[in-house]
N, C-alpha and C positions, 0 to 999 in steps of 0.2 A: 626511869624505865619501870612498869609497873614488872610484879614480882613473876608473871606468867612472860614477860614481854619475850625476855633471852630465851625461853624455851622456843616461842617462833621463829625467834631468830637462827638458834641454831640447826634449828628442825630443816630449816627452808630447801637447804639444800640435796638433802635427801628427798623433799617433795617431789624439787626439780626434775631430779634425776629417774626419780621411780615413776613420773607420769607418763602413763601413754598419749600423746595429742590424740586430741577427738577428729575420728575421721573427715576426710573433706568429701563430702558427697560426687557422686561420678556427676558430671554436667547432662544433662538430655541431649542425648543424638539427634542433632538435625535432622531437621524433615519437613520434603517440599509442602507439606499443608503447610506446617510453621512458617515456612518462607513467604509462601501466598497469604498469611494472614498477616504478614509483616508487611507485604507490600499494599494490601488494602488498607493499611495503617499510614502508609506515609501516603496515599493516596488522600486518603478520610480528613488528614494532617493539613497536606497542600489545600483541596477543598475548603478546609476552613481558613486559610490563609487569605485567600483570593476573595470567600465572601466577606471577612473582615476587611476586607484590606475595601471593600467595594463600600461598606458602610462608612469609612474613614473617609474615601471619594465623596458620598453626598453630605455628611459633615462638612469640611472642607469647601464644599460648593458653596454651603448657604453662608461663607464669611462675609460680610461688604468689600472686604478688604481683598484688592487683588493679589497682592503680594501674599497673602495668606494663603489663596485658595490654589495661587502656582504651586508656593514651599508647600502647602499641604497634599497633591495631587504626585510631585513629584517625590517627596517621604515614600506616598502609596507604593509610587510605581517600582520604587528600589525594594520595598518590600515585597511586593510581588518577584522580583526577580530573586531577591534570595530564597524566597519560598521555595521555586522553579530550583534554583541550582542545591538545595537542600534536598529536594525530592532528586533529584540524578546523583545526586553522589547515595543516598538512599540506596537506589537502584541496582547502581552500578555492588556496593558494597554485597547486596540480594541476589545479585545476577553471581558474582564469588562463590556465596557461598551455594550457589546452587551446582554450580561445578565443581567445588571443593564435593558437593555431596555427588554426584554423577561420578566422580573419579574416585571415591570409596567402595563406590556400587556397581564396578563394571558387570554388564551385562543382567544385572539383575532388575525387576520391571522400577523400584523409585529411581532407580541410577540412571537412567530410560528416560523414565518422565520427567527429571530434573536436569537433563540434557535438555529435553524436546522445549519443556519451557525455557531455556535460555535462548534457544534459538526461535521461539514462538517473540519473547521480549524483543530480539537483536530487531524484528521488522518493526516495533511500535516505540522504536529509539534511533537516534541519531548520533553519529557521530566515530572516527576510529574506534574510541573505546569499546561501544557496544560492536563493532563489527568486528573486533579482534575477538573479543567473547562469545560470540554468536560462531566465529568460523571456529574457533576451538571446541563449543560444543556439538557442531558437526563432524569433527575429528574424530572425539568422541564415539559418536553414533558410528561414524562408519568403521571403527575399528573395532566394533562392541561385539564382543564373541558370536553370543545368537542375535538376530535382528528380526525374531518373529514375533514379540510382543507390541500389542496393540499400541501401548503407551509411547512410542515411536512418530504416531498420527500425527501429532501437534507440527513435529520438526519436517515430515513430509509437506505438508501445506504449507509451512513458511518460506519452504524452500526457494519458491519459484518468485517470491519478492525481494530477495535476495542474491539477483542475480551479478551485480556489477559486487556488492559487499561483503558478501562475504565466497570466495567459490570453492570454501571445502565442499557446499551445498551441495553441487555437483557431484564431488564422490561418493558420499553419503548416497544418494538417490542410487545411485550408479550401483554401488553396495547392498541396496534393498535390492536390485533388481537380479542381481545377481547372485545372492545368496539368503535370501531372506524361504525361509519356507513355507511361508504364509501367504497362497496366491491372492487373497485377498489384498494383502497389501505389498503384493509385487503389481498387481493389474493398477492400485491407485500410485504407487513410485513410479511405475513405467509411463501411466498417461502425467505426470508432474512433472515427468522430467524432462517427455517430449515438450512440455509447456514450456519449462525452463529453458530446453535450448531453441524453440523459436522465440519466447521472447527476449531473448539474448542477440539473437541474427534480428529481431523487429529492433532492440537498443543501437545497434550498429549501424542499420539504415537509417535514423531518426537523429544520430551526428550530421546527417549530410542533407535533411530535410532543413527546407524553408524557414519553419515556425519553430517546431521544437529545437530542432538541432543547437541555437546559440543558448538558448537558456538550459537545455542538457549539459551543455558542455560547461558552461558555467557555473554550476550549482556541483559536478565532478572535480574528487582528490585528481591530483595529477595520477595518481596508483588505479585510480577507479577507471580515467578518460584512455590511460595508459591499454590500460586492460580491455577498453570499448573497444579500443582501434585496432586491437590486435584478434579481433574474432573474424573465425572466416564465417559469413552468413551464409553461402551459400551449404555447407559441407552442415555445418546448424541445421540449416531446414532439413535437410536431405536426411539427416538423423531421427530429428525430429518426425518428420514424415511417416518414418518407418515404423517407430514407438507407440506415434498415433493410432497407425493403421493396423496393426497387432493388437490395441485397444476394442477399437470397432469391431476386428472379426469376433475378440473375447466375448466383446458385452452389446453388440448391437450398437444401432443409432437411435434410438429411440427417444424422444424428446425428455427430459428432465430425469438422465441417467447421464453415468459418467461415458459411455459409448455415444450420448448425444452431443454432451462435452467434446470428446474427441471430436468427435466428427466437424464438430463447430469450430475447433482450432485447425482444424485440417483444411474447414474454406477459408479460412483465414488466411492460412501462410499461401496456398493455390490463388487465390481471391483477391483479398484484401490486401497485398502488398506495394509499396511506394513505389513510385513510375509503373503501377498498372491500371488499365483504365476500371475504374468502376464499375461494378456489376449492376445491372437495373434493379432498383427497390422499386415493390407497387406495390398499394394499399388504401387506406384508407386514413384522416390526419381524426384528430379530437375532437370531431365537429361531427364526422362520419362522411363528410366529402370524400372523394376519389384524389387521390394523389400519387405524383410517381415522379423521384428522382430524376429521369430524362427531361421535363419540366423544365427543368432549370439550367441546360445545357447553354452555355455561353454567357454565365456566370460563373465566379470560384465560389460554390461551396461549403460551410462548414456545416457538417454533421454532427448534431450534436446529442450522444443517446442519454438522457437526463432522467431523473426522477422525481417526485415531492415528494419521497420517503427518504430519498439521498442528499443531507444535510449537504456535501462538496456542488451536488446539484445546481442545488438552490441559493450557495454561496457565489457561482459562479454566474449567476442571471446577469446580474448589475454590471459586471463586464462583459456579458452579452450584448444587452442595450447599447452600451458604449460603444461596441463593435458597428453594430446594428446603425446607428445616430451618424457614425464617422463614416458611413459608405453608402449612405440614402442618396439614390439617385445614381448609382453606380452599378457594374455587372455587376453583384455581389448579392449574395442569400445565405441567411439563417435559415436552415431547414433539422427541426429536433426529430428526434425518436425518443417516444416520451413511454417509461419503462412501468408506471403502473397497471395493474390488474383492471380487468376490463368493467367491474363493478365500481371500482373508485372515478370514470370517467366524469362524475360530478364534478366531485373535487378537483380533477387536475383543470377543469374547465373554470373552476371559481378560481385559482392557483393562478389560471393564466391573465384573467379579469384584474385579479389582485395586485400582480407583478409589472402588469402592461406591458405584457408579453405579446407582440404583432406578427410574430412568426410565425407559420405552420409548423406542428409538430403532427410526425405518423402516429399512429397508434397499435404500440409494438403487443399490446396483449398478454403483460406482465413481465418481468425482467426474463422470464424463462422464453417469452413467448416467440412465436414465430422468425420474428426478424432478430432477435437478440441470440435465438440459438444457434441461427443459420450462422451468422456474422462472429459465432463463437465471443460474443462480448460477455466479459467476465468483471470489466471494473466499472465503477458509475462514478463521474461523469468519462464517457470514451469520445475522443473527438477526432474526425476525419476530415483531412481539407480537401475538396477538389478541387481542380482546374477547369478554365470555360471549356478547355478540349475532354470534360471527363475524365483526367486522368488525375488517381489520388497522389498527392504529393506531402501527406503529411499523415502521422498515427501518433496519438497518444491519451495519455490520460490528461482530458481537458481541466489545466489548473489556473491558465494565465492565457490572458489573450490581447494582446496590446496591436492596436490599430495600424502600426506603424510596421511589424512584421509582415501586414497583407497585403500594405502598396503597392510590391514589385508584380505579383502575381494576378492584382485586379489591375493597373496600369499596363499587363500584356493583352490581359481580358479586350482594355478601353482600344488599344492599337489594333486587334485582332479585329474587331467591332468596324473599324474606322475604313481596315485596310476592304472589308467583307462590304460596307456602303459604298466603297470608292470602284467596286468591282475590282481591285485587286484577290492575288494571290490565295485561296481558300486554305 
């Protein structure tokens, strides 16, 4: 031991004891920008997963070897999925803490806006988790001391797609409307929530419809379908009706306002409802010919309001065709309502060229226009089925169309047809 050595040694313990630890810095206080910069990160993450993972795809192609270019396609495609389920546990972990921060902050405007974003995420997610999370942050909201701060917006507007998933929604709205001080956004809780609860009484008819009804019911938790079946639709509209019409007298009807809004959901639920006959469309199709719904009476029908700005749209052509292919020569008609601006009418006309699109479509005069506000249509693609007697038997957001759902109702069409040349019964 050198001769200074035992001085450190015995020193040591007196170092020990006399040292202050160096402080541990406080952590930064969460906050929903951070959160939102956290999720454009697992966003920007995924993205770059999916395009690497695409480059490894055409690698993979150019093997000679089959066995190679399977084992190598299938690598791809698991890494693609763990990307996907890395980004949701992501999510999920961002959606936490954004209520961890909501419930530090009641009633204060980020406590607000990181409610409103959980419940803005819960509609662009799937699954119980997100809807356990989503109805908690509408708990939240509706229990939040004041409820007249703007930042509130987001979870107003989600509310109404959220109708089977999450139903604190409903109190929440219920709670704006009731106590929020802010009429500005008591007039837009009030017109959301009439929305809400007719399209709550439209989900409940649309169990019992033709086309959508099996695939509804199949794609619902037992909790969710539980829940469909136990809505009274009529005592819904009747509600809704009311909420609407206190909209209207507020703000007018006036085309591309939320009183025009109303108004549109109001022909709707009056109008547009399952087992009612349809109301006459006239107009004009993409060519600028005369066209009119009655036209096509003793045919079923599908209406279909589409767009080329609306990617679901245009996703949805190719089972059009297939529809269109499987009934040629049948009562049966593809008849659009095509939701572009009346300056784009080039385009939708090269769109149709391009697609080999043989249908008429009206010319609605932009998503706002004439026929889209009347009919209160709100999502893109909206699809309506009629019967050869006119009468609508079907509403939904057109996602899926499988040829074999429309047999029953074009095979009444064909006997209808049969019994009307036999001079039978009209």
């Amino acid at each position: 031991m050198s001769r200074f050595a035992w001085l450190i040694v015995a020193a040591w313990p007196m170092v020990v004891v006399g040292q202050t630890p160096a402080p541990i810095p406080d952590a930064a206080p969460d906050t929903l920008e951070s959160i939102k910069a956290d999720r454009k990160a697992a966003f920007d993450s995924m993205t770059e997963a999916i395009q690497q993972a695409g480059r490894e795809i055409q690698s993979a192609s150019k093997s000679p070897r089959k066995e190679d270019r399977e084992s190598g396609t299938s690598a791809v495609v698991m890494k693609v999925k763990t990307a996907r389920a890395a980004l949701r546990a992501r999510m999920l972990g961002l959606v936490d803490r954004a209520l961890a921060l909501a419930r530090s902050r009641p009633g204060e405007s980020e406590g607000l806006a990181a409610a409103s974003w959980v419940a803005m995420e819960a509609t662009n997610q799937t699954g119980d988790d997100f809807d356990e999370r989503g109805d908690a942050a509408f708990r939240l909201l509706a229990d939040a001391p004041t409820l007249d701060d703007t930042a509130i917006g987001l979870a107003i507007f989600a509310a109404e797609g959220l109708v089977l998933r999450c139903p604190e929604a409903e109190a929440f709205l219920r709670s704006v409307v009731s106590r929020s001080q802010s009429s500005d956004l008591v007039t837009i809780a009030r017109y959301e929530l009439g929305s809400y609860l007719a399209e709550a009484a439209r989900t409940r008819d649309r169990l019992d419809a033709p086309i959508s009804g099996p695939e509804l019911a199949a794609t619902l938790t037992k909790a969710h379908l539980d829940r469909c079946r136990a809505f009274d639709a009529y005592k819904l509209r009747s509600e809704a009706e009311a909420l609407l019409e206190q909209v209207v007298r507020e703000q007018g009807n006036e085309p591309r306002t939320l009183g025009g809004q109303a108004a549109g959901e109001l022909y709707r639920i009056r109008h547009l409802r399952i087992g009612q006959p349809a109301p006459e469309l006239v107009g004009e199709d993409v060519d600028g010919a005369p066209i009119r719904l009655g036209d096509f009476r003793g045919k079923v029908v599908v209406l279909s309001f589409w767009s080329t700005r609306d990617p679901q749209s245009m996703s949805l052509i190719a089972q059009e065709k297939a529809l269109d292919a499987a009934m040629r020569g049948r009562p049966f008609a593809l008849v659009g309502v095509n939701g572009d601006a009346p300056e784009d009418r080039a385009k939708v006309k090269e769109t149709v060229a391009r697609e080999g699109i043989t249908w008429r479509s009206f010319q609605a005069g932009g998503r706002d226009g004439a026929i889209p506000s009347k009919w209160g249509v709100r999502r893109w693609p909206t699809t309506y089925v009629i019967d050869a007697e006119g009468v609508i038997r079907d509403d939904w957001d057109g996602r899926k169309l499988d040829p074999a759902a429309f047999q029953p109702l074009v095979h009444a069409a064909e006997e209808k047809a049969g019994e009307n040349d036999m001079g039978g019964p009209s």
